[in-house]
N, C-alpha and C positions, 0 to 999 in steps of 0.2 A: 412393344418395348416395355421389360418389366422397371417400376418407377420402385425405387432404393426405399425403402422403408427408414427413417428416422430410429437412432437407437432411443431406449427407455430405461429407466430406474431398476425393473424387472431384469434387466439384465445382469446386473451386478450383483448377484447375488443378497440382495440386500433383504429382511425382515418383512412380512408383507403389514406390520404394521407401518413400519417408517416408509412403504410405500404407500401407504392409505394417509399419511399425515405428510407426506409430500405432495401430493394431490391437491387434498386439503387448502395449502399454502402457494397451489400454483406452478409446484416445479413439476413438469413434466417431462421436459427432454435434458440428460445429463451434456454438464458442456465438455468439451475435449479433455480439459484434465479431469475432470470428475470423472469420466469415461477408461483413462488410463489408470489412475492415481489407485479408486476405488479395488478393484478388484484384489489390485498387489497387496494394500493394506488391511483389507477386512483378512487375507490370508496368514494377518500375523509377524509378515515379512518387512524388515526396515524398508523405510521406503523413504527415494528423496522426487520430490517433484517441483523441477525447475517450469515458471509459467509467469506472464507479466499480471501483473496485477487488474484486479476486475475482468478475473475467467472464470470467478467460482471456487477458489483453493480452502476456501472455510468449510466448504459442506464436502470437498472431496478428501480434505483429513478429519471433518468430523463425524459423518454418518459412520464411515467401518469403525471410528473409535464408541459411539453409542451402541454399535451392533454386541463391542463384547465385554459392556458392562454388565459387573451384576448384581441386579436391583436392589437383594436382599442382604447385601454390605453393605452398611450404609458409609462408606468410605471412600478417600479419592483415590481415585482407578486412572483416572487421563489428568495429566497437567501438559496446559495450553500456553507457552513462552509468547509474547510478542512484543515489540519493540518499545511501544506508547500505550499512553492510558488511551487514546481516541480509538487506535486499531484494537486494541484488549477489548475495549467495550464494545465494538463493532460485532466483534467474533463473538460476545457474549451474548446480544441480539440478536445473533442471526443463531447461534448454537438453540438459543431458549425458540426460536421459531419452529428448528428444525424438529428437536424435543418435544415441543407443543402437545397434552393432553394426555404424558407420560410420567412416569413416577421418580424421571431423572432430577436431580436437586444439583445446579450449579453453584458453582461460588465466584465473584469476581474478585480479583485482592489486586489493587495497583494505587499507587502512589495519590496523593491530592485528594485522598477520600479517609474518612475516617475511620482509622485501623482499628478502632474497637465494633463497630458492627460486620467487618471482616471476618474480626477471630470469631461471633459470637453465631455467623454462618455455618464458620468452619466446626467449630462445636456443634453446634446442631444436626452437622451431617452432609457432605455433599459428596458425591461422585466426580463432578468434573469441577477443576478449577482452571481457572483463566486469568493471567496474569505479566504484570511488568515483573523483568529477574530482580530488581531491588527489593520492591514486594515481597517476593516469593522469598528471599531469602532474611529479610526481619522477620517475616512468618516462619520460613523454618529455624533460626535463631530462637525465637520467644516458644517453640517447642509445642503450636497449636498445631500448625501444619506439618502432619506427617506423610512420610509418600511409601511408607513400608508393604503397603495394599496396592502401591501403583502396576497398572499394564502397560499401559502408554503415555511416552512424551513427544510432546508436539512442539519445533522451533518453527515458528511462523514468522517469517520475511526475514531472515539467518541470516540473510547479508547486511538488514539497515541495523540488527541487532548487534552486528559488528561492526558496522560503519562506527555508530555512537559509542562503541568503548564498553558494551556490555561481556566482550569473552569472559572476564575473569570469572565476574557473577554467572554467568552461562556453566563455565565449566563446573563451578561448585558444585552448583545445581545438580547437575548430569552425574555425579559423584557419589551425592546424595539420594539416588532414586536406584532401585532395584536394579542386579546387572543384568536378568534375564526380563528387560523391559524390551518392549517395543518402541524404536525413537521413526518418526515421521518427522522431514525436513522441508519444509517448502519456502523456495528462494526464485525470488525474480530472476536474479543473476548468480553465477556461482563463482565468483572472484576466489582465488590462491587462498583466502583464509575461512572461506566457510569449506572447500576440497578438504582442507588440513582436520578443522571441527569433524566433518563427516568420517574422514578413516579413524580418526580416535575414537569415537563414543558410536559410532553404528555399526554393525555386524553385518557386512557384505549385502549393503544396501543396493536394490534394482533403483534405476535411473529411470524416470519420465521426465524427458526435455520436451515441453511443449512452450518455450520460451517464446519461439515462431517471431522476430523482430521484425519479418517481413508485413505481421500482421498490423503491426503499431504503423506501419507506413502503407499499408491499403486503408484503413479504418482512420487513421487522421491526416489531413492535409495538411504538411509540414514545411517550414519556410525560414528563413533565415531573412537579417535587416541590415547592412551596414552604418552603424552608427556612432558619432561622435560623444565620448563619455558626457559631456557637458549639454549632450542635447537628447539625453534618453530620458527625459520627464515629459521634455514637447513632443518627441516622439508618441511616449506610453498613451498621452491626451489623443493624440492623433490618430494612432491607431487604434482607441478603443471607439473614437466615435465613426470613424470608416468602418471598424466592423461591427460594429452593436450588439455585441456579445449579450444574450442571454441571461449567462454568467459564466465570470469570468475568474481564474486563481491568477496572481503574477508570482513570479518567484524570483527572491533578492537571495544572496551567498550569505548574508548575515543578519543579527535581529537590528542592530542599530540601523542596517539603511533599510528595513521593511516600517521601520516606525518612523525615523524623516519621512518614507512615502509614503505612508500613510498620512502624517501632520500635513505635508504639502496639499496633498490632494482633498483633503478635508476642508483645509482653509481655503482650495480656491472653487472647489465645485459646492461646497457647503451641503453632504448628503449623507444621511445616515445609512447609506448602502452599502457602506465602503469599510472596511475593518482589516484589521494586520491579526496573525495568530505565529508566535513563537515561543521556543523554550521559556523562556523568563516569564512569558503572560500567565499569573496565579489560575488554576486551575478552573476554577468556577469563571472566570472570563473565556477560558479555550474553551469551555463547553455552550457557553452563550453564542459567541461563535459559531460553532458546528452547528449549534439548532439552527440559528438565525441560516446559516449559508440552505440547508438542511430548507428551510422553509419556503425558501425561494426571496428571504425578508431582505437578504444581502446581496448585491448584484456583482459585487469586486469584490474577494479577498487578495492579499498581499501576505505570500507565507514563507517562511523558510523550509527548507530539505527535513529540516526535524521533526516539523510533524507534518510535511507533507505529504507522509505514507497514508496517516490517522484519514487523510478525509478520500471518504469514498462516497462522492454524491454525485448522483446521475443527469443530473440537469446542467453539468459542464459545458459549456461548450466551447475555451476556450483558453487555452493556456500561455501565457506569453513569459518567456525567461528574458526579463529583463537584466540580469545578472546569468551570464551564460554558466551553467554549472561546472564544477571544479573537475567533476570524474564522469567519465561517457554513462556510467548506468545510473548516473541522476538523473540524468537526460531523459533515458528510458522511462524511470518512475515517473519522474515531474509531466510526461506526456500522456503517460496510462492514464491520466486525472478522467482525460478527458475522450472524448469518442464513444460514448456510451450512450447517448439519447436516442438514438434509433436505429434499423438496419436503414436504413435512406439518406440520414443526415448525419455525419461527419462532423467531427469536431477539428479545430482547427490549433493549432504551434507555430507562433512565434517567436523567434529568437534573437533578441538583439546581440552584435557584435559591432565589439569595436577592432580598430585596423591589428590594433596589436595582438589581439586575439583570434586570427585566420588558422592555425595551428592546433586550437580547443575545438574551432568547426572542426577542422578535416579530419580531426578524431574522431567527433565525433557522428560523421556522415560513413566513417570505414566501420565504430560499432554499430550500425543501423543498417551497413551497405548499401545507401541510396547518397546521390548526392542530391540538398535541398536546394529547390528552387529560391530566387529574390522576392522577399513580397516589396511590393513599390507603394510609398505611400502620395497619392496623389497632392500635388505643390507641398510639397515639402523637401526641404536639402537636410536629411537627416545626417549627409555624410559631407562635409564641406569644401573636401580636396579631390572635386568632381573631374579633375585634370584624368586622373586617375581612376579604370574603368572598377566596378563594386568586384568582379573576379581579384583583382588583384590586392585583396584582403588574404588571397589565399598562398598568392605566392612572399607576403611579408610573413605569413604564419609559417610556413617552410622551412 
């Protein structure tokens, strides 16, 4: 029986230095979208690649874009769009990895950081920039940041960039950069208004759908809670000490009830493990945050959708939507957190619901196409009108 060979970096056509300095850094086997995404893009060709998050979509729109920089301009050639300062700087991390030991010169420009060692980058010189569209566009406004040299533009997670109200800035942008550019799109999801963005500003973009929803529901074990709005604090207690999560995100619809639950739970467990990260929190606090979660120093965070794309740490194991999310592909995101610690161990999705809300579940069990099982929390009446069997949340949501 001949045994299937694993595909390699060697295959994609890729540089054999950036395959010597992948090595290097440990990547050895490309993951599924990197495997599709790569080839189409090092070609030149718009390219859109739908895939959920934590598949590897940073190195599979940035390797073909370093493949056709060139060196000897010292100018920006790639501008890298992403939603948040935490995901910007993510992609700029992992970009300077992939770069490693190369004469490429990044620049980051986003929001919360001081916009004079920004421009004084960008005068200096860089090939790839990485950035928030607010950013990008004071920078192109103030007339530091030119994109007249640009090949390619990268919109990275094109759907949370319009979830937040970024088109307008989006489109300026897109406006503003060369028409015979090369636009790469990578979207978890591809809702009605990132379709509309793609036929406007790409040139008869090839499709890589490895969204694969089925994968979020092999790789995490997903569950739903019936519970009473008044009793999802004792709930959140109960369940986290029944599961003993690792580490844990929860996720609230808004910043005012992620910071009551934070106050709450601070005041009654008294531990500095536990931290809230939202829009509003000044910058240098979300990044304290990140490390702290990042260290392993935080055991709980409590965060809202806004920037709960920014964190991407692998020692998740455990996500619970305390506040069921508003639109089925938050759902999506808010569960990619987690499932990442090993091939063996599984990360786990908790969802509380209340009665009035069975209608938010069955949507979203039809966008994931599974229906989720009950998790039971042992003595506990999370749900008080037990007359009434925990299914029949489903048919008030009906």
């Amino acid at each position: 029986m001949q045994v299937k060979s694993e595909p390699t970096f060697e295959q994609l056509g890729l540089q054999s230095s950036t395959i010597k300095q992948l090595s290097r850094i440990g990547y050895h086997t490309p993951s599924p979208i990197q495997l599709a995404f790569i080839p189409v893009a090092i070609s030149g060709r718009d390219c859109i690649g739908q895939a959920r998050t934590g598949t590897g979509k940073t190195a599979a729109f940035m390797l073909p874009s370093l493949e056709r920089l060139d060196l000897e301009r010292n100018r920006v050639q790639v501008l890298v769009l992403a939603p948040t300062r935490e995901l910007s700087e993510q992609v700029y991390a992992e970009s300077m990895k992939i770069g490693g030991g190369s004469r490429i010169n990044f620049g980051l420009v986003v929001g919360g950081r001081p916009v004079h060692r920004q421009i004084e980058d960008l005068r200096r010189g860089v090939h790839v920039v990485i950035g928030t569209p607010g950013r990008v566009i004071d920078l192109l406004r103030r007339g530091v940041l030119k994109l007249d040299a640009l090949k390619i533009t990268v919109l990275d997670e094109a759907d949370r960039m319009l979830d937040i109200g970024f088109r307008p800035d989006i489109e300026r942008i897109l406006k503003a950069c060369p028409s015979d550019r090369q636009t790469l799109l990578l979207s978890a999801t591809m809702p009605p208004p990132v379709e509309k963005l793609a036929q406007r500003y790409m040139s008869a973009p090839e499709m890589v759908d490895l969204s694969e929803d089925r994968v979020v529901v092999d790789t995490i074990e997903q569950y739903y809670i019936t519970v009473d709005e008044d009793r999802k604090r004792s709930l959140l207690i109960r369940v986290l000490a029944q599961e003993k999560p690792s580490q844990a995100i929860v996720f609230t619809r808004t910043k005012r009830g992620a910071d009551a639950l934070l106050e709450q739970f601070t005041r009654r467990l008294k531990s500095n493990r536990i931290a809230a990260i939202h829009g509003d929190l000044p910058q240098r606090k979300r990044d304290r945050v990140i490390r702290e979660l990042r260290s392993g120093q935080l055991r709980l965070l409590i965060a809202t959708d806004v920037v709960g794309r920014g964190i991407d740490v692998s020692g998740i194991s455990h996500i619970i939507n305390y506040d069921i999310p508003e639109f089925c592909d938050d759902y999506v995101h808010r569960v990619g957190r987690t499932g990442r610690l090993s091939s063996d161990q599984n990360g786990r999705a908790i969802t509380f619901v209340t009665l009035a809300q069975g209608g938010e579940l069955t949507n979203i069990e039809k966008r994931i196409n599974t229906v989720l099982p009950e998790y039971i929390v042992e003595n506990f009446e999370a749900f008080r009108r037990r007359d009434q069997t925990q299914r029949t949340i489903r048919k008030f949501g009906n």
